[in-house]
Steps between C-alpha positions, in 0.01 A plus 500: 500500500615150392552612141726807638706266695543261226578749271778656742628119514491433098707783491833391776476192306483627128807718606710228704409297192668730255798619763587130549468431113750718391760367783434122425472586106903657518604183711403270263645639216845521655487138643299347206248336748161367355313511818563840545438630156108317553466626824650876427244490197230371742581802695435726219159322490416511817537871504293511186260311615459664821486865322212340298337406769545828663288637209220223500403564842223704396410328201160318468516133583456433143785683407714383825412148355628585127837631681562185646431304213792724358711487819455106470666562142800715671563247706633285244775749392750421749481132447527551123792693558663262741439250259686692258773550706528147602589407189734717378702406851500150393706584201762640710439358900726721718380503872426805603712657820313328762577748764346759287206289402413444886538861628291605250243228489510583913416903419222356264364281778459811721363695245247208455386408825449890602287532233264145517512612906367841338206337266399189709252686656301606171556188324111425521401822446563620178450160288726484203706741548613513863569127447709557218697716691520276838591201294757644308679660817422135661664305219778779457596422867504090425712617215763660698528253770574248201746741330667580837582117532607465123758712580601307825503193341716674194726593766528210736393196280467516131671768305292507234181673313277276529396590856449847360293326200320292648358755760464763189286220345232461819503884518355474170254230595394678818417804273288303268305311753429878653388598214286202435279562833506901459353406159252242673401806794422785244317238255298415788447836575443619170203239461326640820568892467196689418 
């Protein structure tokens, strides 16, 4: 019964995930915003990681384990890529349209928080995996609180991109510090699967 429900929940989230990826993803092209480019690509692993998931459920603990030793690895794309991006806004640093950046970084937020409200509850249940995905959607919703007020204070204080930098930049941390303890979680659990 618990691994039906979770299942039915992996799946609203894997598909908000990759609904809300492909929104963010066009925004940030067209305003050249590096906090939305890491967290529309954070969407697209989200929903990857979710579908995964989806798929492990019935997976020995072993093998759960050994998927979230690899999810751990996944994690560190988006941060990668933000880095990435970072950098080659630094050669050209154009704020993005802060009004933009907010509204979307505000649709984010509610994608977010629907789906953490969604896995809180089996968070402790599934080990590596369910905590990869609550901590993601957990540190996707810090994300777009800090990208909604990037773009306020782009708009009403400092017209520049470094607001939009800086919070790409602790996107990027926040993604490998996830993946640090979902690699901690399925190590663990690898060591005491049967």
């Amino acid at each position: 019964m618990q691994s039906t429900a979770l299942g039915r929940v992996v799946m609203i989230v894997a598909l908000a995930n990759l609904g809300y990826f492909g929104i963010e993803f066009a925004v940030a092209l067209s305003i050249g915003s590096v906090s939305l480019f890491a967290d529309s690509v954070d969407f697209l692993e989200d929903a990857s990681v979710n579908l995964l998931i989806l798929m492990a459920l019935g997976w020995s603990a072993r093998s759960r384990a050994r998927t979230g030793i690899a999810l751990a690895v996944i994690l560190l794309a988006p941060g990668i890529a933000t880095l990435w991006t970072a950098s080659q806004k630094l050669t050209l640093p154009v704020a993005p349209e802060p009004f933009a950046l907010s509204l979307t970084g505000f649709g984010a937020l509610i994608v977010n928080l629907s789906c953490a409200l969604l896995l809180a509850r089996f968070r402790r249940h599934g080990g590596s995996l369910t905590k990869a995905a609550f901590l993601s959607a957990r540190n996707d919703a810090i994300a777009n609180i800090a990208i909604v007020g990037a773009g306020l204070i782009t708009a009403f204080l400092w017209s520049s991109a470094w607001p939009d930098l800086i919070v790409g930049l602790a996107i990027a941390a926040m993604n490998l510090d996830s993946a640090r303890e979902v690699w901690t979680a399925a190590r663990q659990e690898h060591l005491t699967a049967p």
